[in-house]
N, C-alpha and C positions, 0 to 999 in steps of 0.2 A: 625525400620521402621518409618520413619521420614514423617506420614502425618499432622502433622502442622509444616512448616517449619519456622525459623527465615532467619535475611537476613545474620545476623553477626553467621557464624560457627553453628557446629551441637551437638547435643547431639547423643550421639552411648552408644547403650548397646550392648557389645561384652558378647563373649561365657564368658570371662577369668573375664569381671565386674561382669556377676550374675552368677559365680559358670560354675560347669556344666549343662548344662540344660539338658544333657540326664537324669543326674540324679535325678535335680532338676525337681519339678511339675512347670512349670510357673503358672499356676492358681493358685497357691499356695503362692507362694514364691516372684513373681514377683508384685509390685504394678501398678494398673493400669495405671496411669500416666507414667511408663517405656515401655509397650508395643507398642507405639507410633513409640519408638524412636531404635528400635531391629537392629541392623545389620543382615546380611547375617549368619555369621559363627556364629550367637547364635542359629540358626534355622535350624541349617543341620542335628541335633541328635534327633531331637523329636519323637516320636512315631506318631501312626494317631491321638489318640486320644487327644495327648497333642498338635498336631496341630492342631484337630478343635475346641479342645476348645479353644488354642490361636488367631483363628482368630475369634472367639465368639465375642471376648473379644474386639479384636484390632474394628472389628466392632462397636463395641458399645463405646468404647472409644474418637476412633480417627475420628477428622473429617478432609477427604479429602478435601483441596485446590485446587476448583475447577478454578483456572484462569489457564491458559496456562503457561506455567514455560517454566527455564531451558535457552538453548542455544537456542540463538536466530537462530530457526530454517527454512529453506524454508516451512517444514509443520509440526504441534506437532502432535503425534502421540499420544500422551497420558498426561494424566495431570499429571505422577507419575514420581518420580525421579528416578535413577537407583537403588537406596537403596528399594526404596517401590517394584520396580518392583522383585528387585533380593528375597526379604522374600517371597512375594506374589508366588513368582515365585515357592521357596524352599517347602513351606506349601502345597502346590498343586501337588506337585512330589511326596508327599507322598501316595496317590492314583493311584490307575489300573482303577479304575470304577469312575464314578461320577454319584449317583443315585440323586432323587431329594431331599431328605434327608438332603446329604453330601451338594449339592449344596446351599439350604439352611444356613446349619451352616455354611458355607465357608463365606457367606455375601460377603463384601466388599473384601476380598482375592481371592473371584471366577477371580478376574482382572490378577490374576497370569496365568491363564487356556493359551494354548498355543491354535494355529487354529489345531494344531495335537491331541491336548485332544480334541477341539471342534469335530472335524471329524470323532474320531476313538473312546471318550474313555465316547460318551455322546451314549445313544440311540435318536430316535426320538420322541419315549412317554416319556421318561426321558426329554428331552428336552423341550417338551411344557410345562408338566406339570411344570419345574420350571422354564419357564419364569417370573412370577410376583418374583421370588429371582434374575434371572436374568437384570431384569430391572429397578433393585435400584441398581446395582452396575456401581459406577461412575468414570469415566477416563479409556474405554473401548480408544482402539486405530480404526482405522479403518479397519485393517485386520482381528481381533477379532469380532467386529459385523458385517460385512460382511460377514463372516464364519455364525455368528451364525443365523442371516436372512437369508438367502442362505438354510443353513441347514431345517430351519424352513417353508420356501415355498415349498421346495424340498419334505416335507414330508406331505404336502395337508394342511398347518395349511393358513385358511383364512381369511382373512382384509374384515370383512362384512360391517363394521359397525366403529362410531370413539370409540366405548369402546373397539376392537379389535384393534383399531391402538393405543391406548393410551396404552392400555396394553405390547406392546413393551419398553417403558420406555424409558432411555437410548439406550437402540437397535435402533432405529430408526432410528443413525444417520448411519445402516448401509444398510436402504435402499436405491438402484440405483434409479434415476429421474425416468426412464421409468417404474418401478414397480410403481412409486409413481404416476405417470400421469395414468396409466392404472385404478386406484380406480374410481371411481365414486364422486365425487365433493363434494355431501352431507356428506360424509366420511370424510372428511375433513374437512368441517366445525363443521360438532360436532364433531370430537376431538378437535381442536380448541376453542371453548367452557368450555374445562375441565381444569382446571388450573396445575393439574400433569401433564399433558401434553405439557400444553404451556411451564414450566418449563423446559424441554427437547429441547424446541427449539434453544435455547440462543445457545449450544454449537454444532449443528449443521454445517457440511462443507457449505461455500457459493452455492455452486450451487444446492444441497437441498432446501438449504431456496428458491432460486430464483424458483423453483418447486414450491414449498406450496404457495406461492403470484400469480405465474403463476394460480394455481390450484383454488385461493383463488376468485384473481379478476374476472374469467370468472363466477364465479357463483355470483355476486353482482351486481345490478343492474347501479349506478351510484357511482362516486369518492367519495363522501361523507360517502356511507357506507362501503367501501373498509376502507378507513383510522377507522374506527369505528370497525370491525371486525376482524383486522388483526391484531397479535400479537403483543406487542410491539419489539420482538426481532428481527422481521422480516420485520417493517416497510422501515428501509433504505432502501431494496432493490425493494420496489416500482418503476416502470419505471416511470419517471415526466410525459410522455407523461396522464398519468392517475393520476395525481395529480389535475390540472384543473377542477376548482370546478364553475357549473354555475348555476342555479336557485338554487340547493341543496347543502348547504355547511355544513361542518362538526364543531362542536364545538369546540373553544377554548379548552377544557379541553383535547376534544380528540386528539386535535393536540399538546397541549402541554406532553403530555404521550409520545409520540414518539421520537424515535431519529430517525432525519433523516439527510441527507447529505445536503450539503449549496445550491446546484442546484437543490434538492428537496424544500426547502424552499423557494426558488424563484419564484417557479411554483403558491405560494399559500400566496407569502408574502403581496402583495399587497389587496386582497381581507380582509386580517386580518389588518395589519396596517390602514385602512382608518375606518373601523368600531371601533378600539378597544381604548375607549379611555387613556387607563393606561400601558402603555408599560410594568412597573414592570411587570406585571401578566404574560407574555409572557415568554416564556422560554430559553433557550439557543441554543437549536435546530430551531427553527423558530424563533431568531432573526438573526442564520447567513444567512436567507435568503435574507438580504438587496437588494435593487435594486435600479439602480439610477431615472431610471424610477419612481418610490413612491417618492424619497427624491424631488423633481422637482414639487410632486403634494401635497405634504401636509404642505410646507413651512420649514426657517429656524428654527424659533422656536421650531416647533415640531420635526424636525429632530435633533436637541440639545439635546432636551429629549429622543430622542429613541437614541443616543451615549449614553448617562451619562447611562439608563437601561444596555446597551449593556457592559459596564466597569464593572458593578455592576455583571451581569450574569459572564462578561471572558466570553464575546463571539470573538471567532477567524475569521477576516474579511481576503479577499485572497487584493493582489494589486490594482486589478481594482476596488474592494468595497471600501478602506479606502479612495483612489485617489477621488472617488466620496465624500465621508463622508467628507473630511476634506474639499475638497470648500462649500459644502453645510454649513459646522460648523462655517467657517471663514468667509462665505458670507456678512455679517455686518459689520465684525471686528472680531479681534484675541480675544477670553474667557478670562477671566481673571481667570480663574477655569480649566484652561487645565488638572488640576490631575486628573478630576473627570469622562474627559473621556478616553477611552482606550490606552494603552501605545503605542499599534504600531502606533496610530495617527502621535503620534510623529516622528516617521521617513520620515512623509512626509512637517514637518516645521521645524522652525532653530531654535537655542538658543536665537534670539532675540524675536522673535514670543513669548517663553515662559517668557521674560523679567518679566510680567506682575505678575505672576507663581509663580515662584522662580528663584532662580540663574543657571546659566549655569552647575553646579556642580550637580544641583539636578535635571536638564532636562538629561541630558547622563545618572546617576544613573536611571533614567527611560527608557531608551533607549538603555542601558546597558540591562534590563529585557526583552524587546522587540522582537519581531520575527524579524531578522534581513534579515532573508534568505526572506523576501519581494523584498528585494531588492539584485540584481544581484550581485555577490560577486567582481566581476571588475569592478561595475559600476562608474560613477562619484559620485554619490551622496553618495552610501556609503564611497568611497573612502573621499571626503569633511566632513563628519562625523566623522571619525574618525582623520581627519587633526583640528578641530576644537575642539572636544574632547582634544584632546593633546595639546592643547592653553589653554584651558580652565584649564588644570589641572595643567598648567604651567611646562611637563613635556619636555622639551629644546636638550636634552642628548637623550638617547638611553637605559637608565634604569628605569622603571617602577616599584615599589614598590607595596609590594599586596594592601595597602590601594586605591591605584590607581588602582588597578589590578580588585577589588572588584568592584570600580568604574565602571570600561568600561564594565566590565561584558564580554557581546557575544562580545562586541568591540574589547576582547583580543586578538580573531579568526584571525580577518586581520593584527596585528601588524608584519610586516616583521620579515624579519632573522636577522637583526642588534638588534632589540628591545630584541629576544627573548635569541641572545648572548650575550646583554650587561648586561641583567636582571638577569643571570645565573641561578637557581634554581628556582625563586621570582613565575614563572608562570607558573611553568606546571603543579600544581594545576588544575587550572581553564582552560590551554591548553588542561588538560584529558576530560573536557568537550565540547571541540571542533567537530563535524562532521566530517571534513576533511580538510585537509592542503596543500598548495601550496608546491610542491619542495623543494623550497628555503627554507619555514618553516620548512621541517622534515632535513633537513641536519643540522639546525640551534639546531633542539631538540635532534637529535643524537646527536652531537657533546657535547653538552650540559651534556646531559646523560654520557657519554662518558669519557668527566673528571672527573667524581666522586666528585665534586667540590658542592652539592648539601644535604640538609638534608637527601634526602636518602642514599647518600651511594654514592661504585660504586657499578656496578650489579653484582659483585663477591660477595658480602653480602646480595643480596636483601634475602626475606622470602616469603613465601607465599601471606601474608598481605600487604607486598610493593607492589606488582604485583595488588593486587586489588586495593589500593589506586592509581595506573597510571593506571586503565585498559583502557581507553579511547586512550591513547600512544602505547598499545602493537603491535597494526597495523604499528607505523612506524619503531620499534624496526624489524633492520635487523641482520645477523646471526652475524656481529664481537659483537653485545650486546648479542643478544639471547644466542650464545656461552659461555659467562660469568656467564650468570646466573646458580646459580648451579640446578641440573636437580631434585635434592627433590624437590626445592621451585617451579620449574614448574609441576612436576606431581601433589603435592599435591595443588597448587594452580585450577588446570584443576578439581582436585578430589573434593574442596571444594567450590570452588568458580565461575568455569567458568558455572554455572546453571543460575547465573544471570549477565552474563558479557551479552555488548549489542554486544560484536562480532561475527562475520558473520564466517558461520563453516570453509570457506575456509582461515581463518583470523588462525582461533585455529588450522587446518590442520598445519598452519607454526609452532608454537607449536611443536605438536607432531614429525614433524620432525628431531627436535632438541632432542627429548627424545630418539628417536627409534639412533640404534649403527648407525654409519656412514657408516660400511662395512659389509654388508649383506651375512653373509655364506649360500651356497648352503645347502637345506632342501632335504636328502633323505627320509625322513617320517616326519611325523606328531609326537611331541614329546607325552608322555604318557599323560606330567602333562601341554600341551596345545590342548587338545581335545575340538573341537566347541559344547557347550554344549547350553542349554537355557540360562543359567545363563551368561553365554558369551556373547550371542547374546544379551541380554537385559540389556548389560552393555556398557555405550557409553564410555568408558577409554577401549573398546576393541581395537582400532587404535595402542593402546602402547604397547600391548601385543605380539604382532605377528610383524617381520619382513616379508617385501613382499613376501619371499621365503617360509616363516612359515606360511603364508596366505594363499599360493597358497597349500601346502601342505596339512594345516587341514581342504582345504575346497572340499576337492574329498567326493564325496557321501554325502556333505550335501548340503539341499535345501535352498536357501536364499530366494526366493518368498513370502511366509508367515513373512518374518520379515525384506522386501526388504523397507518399509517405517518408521521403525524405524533405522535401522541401518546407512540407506544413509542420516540422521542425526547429523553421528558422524563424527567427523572432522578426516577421515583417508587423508591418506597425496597420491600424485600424482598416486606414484608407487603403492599402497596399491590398490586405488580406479580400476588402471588401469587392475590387479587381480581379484576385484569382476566384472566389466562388461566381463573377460574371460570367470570367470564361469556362465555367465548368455547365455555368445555367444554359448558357449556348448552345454545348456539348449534347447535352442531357435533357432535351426540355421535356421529355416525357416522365420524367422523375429519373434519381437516381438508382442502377441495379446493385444487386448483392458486393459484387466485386469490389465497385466502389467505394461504397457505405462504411467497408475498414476503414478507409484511406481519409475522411474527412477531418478527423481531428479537428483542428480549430473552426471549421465551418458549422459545425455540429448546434452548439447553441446559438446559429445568429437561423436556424430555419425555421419555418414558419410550421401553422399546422396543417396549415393545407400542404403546404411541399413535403412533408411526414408522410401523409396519408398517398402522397405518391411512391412513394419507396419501394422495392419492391425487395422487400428482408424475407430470406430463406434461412440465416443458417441462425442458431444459437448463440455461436461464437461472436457475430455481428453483433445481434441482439447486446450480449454483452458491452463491447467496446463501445457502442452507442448510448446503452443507460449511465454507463461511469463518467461520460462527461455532457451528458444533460442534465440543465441545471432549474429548468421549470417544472412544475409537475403537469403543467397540460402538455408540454411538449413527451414528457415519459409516459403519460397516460397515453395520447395518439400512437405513440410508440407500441406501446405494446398493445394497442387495440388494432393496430394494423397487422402485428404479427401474427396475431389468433388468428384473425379476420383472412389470413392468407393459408388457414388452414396449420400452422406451426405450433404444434402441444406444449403445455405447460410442463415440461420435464424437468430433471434433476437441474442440465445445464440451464435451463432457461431459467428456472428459480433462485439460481446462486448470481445468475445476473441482474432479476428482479431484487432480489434482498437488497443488495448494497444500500440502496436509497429508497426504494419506490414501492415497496409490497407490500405498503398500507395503501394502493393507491387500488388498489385490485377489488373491484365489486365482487357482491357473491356468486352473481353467475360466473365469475373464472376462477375463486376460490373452491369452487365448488368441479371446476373440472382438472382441479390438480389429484393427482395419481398420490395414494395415501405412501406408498410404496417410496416415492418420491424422496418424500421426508429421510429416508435413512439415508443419504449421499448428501443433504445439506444438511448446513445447521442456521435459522432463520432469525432475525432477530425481530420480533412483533413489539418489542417495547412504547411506542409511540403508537400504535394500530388502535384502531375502534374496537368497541369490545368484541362486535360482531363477527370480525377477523379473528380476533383471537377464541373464541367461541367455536369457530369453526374449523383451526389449523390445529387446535388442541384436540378435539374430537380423532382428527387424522391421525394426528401424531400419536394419540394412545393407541390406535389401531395399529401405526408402522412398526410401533415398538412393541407390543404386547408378549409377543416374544422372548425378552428380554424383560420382562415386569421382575422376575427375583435375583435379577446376577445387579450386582455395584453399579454396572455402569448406567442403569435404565435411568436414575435419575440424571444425568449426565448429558442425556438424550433429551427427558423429557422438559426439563429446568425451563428454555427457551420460552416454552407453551404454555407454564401456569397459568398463566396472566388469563386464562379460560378456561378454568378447573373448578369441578364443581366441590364444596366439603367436600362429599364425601370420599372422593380420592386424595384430598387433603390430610386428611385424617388417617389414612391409610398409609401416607408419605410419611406421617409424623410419627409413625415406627419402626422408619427403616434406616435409622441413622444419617441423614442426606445433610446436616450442617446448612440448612439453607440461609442466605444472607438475608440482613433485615433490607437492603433494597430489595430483593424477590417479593419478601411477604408483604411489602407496601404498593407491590403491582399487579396483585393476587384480584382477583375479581372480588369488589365492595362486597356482595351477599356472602362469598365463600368466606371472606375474614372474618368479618361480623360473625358469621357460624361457629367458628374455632375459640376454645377454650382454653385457659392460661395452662393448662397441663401438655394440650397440643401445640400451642406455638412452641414451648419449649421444648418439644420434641422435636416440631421442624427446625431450631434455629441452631441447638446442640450447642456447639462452641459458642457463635455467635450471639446468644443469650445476651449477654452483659451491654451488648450494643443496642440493643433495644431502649434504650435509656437515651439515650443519643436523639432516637425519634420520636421520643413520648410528646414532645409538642406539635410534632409536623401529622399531615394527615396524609393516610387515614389512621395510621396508626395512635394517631390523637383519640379518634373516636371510638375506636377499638377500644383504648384504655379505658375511656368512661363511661363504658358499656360493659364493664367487669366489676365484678364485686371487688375491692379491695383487697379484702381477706384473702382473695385467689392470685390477687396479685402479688400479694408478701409472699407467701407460700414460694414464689419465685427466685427470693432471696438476694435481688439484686436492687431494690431500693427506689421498683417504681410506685408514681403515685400516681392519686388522678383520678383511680374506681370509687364508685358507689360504696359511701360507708353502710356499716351496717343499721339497722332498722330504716333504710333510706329503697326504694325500688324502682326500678325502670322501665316507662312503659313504654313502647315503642308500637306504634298501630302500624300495620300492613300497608304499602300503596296499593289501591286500589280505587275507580271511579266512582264514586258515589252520584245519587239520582240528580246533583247538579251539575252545573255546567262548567266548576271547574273539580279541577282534582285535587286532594284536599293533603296527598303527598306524606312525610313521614313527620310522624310527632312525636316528640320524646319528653316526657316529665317527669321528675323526683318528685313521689310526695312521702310526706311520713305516714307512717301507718296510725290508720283511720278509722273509728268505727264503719263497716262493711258498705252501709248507706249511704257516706259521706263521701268515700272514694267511689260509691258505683255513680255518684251523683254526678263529682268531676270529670269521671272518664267521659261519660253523658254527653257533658259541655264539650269536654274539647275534640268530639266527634262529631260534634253537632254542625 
């Protein structure tokens, strides 16, 4: 039982390394430092008694690895590997009853307990009474403590008080929101108070926490004590709108204890930066709250010094922030100390800029380390980066050398198919470290692979160990490689290693496909020695066990619900998965309930819209987990037309699940029944929405905020919404120092730009002025330009062109229907100036 894991390969104590254990005592015989590390089949002959005193032992020994492991999952169900779970699982089979006794000496193995021990094999006095053994056991799954709270309220056990809610432990995290909303507020602040407690919060599902802050904030008076009161695990999920700190503000220290997200520290960067005079002290959570707004009011020098802090922390700025940072840093002139501030700076100057620095050789080695994905992966500029790079490196040819390889770093990412053919082996190293690749890239790496021409081999000899050294490539490995690789080196690599591969399930699905026989014989039964057992189900190399047919067979009469969010974890392959939603449609055939609905994961996008519209979605938090991995818009549209339809308000939580993808999908009759109020707990992204929508959330949104129209942050709030503003609140923005980016003002509703004058853009854009130049060709901002006088344009001082010279005028006629039958839409002409007749003659015509 493997609870401290290493990353390189495992320690196993099988039945065959320590003897037999039926006959051998483990307490005996076994040193504690091997009980750790037990496989399955040394645990299957123990007696009761040599199993609870082995998990006495394993208890007091082993300490659980509490971070989230394993395959990179949609959700972890548990923090235990399938080794820990399959012993845990064994030792606990040994039992008919679980008194509170037993439950105790079990400790940390109680994690084995199935929701069918929970239900059937605990009482409900038995059950309370060993909650406090209950609720030190760590890496419960979600269907395990939901069972056992469930069980727990069901049998009159009551949350008076926060020493009854603390007393849950771990359990906790298997309360629903609406039990947790129904407490009484006080109850939640003093458990919160109790530090066992807080310690439970960390690994808590999101939409709980966003419960406890919901539950937290309404009972605090002002933002100040909110941030003061509230966990640190729980602070990120603060809505900013309650960030906003005004006669009462919270301390340095307090805010530095927090982590919060970059649009949280926005809310509250400016109020801390002009007060605080030593940037070091700040932390790395409240310095990525930059804003260009502050960089504009406290000078260049001092915004010099809050980069070089910000280097110093590794704080991570988005695009719009360093774009700001880096005029404000150069404003003078180029540093001559560029190391000293943050590396992504860099991607927005050139190897001359660094001249000062060091050599060109040693600015890409930093830019090589750099978040490259700032910048658009077809863009030009990354595109010139890496053209300039490869001058620099004097690299002429189409072969790149690892010391140059090392060099470019993330720069390796864009080097085309020629680079990556002529290099042959030299880089797929550092390729395994790529995100994702162009086409033309993975034909370049296959191919590559392909020849065997490479220190690895060809893939007729790979090992286990090779597979982990390319794990980063296995996504572009198609079946004529897959098929090579011999099928030990992919089970056992799956078996040992794919726990911390970063592939995505339906990546290792292609995998297992490869493992499983290519031709599926017909299953008249369920074989003896592949019966669906616990230990099956709690085993994610179950995909390779079972052909489709042998799936569908051993799975008559058994219930998947109870272990429906662990197993839709494991990377079973099309046909397999296409089996378990059979057995579920069986289950279920009146539609799926709420309960469920969590638990579908990969079922999710293969349903239809009529089986949608049977669903029967109550809570918010569902709502969520089901818009994030639908991937149709009529299946998210059914989605949430079903929800309404069931009587379920468009709230805060419901919104923040809409956004993600789909709240441009929202007619106005439900835009129109969202709560204006709303808006301050989300922040929405409309950027792709019809105008209509944005028309309409903007309207709200000025309402939510009105409040808040003269303090810093209003625009902060409102930014989101322009895209539905009419001038005149434009013009009103454009005297309040807001730094707005030229992407904002090219999203700005057509009529509202048009309306604004070269005096007012440069009020909205402040710093950003100079970039305006940047999108003098693109629209709308094209036609902005040549709908300005010239002269008004210089006046700007940065060297756009484009406007109406002068004795030259623009007419632009109204849309509007005229008495024919079509619309005759917008016309624009330059004419010179005319005697008075001549041009009223023209207009005449092209109105005509």
């Amino acid at each position: 039982m493997h609870w401290r894991r290493s990353k390189r390969g495992k320690i196993r104590v099988t039945a065959y390394q320590t003897g037999n254990l039926s006959s051998l005592s483990p307490t005996c015989s076994l040193p504690d430092r091997f009980v750790c590390y037990l496989s399955p089949s040394a645990v299957n002959n123990l007696s009761r008694d040599d199993a609870l005193s082995l998990a006495h032992r394993i208890t007091k020994n082993c300490q659980l690895d509490v971070t989230h492991r394993g395959i990179n999952r949609e959700r972890a169900p548990s923090f235990l590997t399938t080794e820990e779970l399959q012993v845990a699982s064994s030792l606990v089979s040994k039992f008919e009853h679980f008194t509170p006794a037993i439950l105790r000496e079990l400790g940390q193995v109680a994690v084995g307990l199935s929701v069918s021990d929970i239900e059937n094999k605990i009482s409900d006095e038995d059950l309370e009474e060993s909650l406090p053994a209950l609720g030190e056991v760590r890496g419960w799954n979600a269907d395990q403590s939901s069972a056992i709270i469930n069980k727990l309220l069901h049998s009159g056990y009551q949350i008076s008080d926060g020493q009854s809610l603390a007393k849950l432990g771990s359990l906790v995290a298997g309360l629903s929101s609406s039990t947790l909303r129904s407490l009484p507020p006080e109850v939640i602040l003093e458990a919160i108070k109790l530090p066992e407690f807080v310690q439970q919060l960390v690994t808590l599902p999101p939409a709980l926490k966003r419960t406890f802050v919901e539950m937290v904030s309404s009972s605090v008076s002002h933002p100040a004590e909110l941030v003061k009161r509230i966990p640190d695990a729980l602070a990120s999920y603060i809505p900013k709108a309650l960030l906003v700190f005004e006669d009462e503000k919270p301390s340095i220290e307090d805010l530095n204890r927090k982590m919060w997200t970059r649009e949280q520290a926005a809310m509250f960067f400016s109020d801390v930066i002009k007060t605080e005079p030593d940037f070091n002290r700040l932390s790395q959570s409240v310095l990525q709250g930059y804003t260009c707004a502050v960089a504009n009011e406290i000078g260049t020098e001092r915004v010099q010094q809050l980069a070089k802090a910000m280097k110093k922390k590794n704080v991570q700025l988005g695009e719009d922030q360093l774009s700001c940072l880096v005029k404000m840093v150069t404003l003078h002139g180029i540093p001559k100390d560029l190391d000293s501030y943050p590396k992504d700076l860099l991607l927005f100057l050139s190897p001359s800029d660094y001249a000062g620095t060091g050599s060109c050789k040693q600015y890409f080695a930093s830019v090589g380390k750099a978040n490259l994905d700032l910048l658009q992966r077809e863009s030009s500029e990354r595109k010139q980066l890496l053209l300039e790079a490869l001058a620099c490196l004097k690299i002429s040819g189409t072969q790149v050398n690892e010391e140059n390889a090392e060099i470019l770093g993330h720069l390796v990412c864009d080097l085309g198919e020629e680079y990556i053919r002529g290099s042959g082996g030299s880089l797929l190293e550092q390729l395994s470290q790529c995100e994702s690749f162009l086409p033309d890239q993975e034909e370049a790496i296959k191919s590559v692979i392909s020849s065997g021409n490479t220190t690895f081999g060809p893939p007729s000899v790979w090992s286990a160990s090779t597979l982990n050294e390319l794990g980063g490539l296995i996504p572009v490995f198609d079946h004529s490689i897959l098929q090579k690789i011999p099928k030990n080196a992919l089970t056992l690599w799956l078996k040992n290693f794919a726990h911390d591969s970063p592939l995505s399930r339906e990546q290792l699905a292609t995998i297992v496909e490869e493992i499983l026989p290519s031709r599926h014989k017909r299953a008249s039964g369920c074989p003896d020695d592949k019966k669906i057992t616990e230990a099956v189900l709690n085993d994610d190399l179950m995909p390779i066990m079972y052909t489709p047919e042998e799936l569908r067979a051993c799975l008559k009469n058994v219930s998947l619900e109870n272990h429906l969010s662990q197993i839709l974890t494991y990377a079973f392959s099309k046909e397999q998965l296409a089996v378990l939603k059979e057995n579920l449609d069986q289950t279920y055939p009146d539609g799926y309930p709420d309960s469920l609905l969590s638990k579908l994961g990969l079922f999710i996008n293969s349903a239809t819209v009529e089986e949608i519209k049977r669903w029967r979605i109550t809570s918010p938090n569902t709502l969520a987990f089901l818009l994030e991995r639908l991937s149709k818009e009529k299946q998210a549209t059914a989605l949430i037309e079903r929800y309404v339809a069931l009587g379920n308000p468009l709230d805060a939580t419901a919104l923040k699940a809409i956004d993600r993808k789909h709240l441009c999908l929202l007619n106005a009759t439900l835009l129109n029944m969202i709560d204006s109020n709303s808006l301050k707990l989300v922040s929405l992204n409309l950027s792709s929405c019809s105008q209509l929508t944005k028309d309409i959330l903007y309207a709200k949104a000025k309402r939510a905020f009105s409040d808040q129209h003269n303090l810093p942050s209003y625009y902060t709030h409102i930014e989101p919404y322009l895209g539905g503003a009419p001038g005149v609140d434009l013009r009103a923005l454009s005297k309040d120092n807001v730094n707005m980016t030229v992407y904002t003002l090219a999203k700005l509703r057509r009529d509202s730009l048009m309306s604004l004058t070269p005096a007012e853009v440069k009020g909205l854009l402040g710093v950003n002025l100079r970039d305006l130049v940047k999108w003098q060709n693109k629209a709308p901002i094209q036609e902005w330009v040549r709908t300005r006088k010239q002269a008004e344009l210089d006046k700007l001082g940065i060297g756009l062109t484009g406007g109406t010279q002068e004795g030259y005028m623009i007419v632009v006629t109204p849309q509007f229907q005229p008495p024919s039958s079509s619309a005759l839409g917008t016309v624009a002409m330059a004419a010179h100036l005319l005697p008075a007749l001549l041009l009223s003659f023209l207009m005449t015509m092209a109105l005509s």
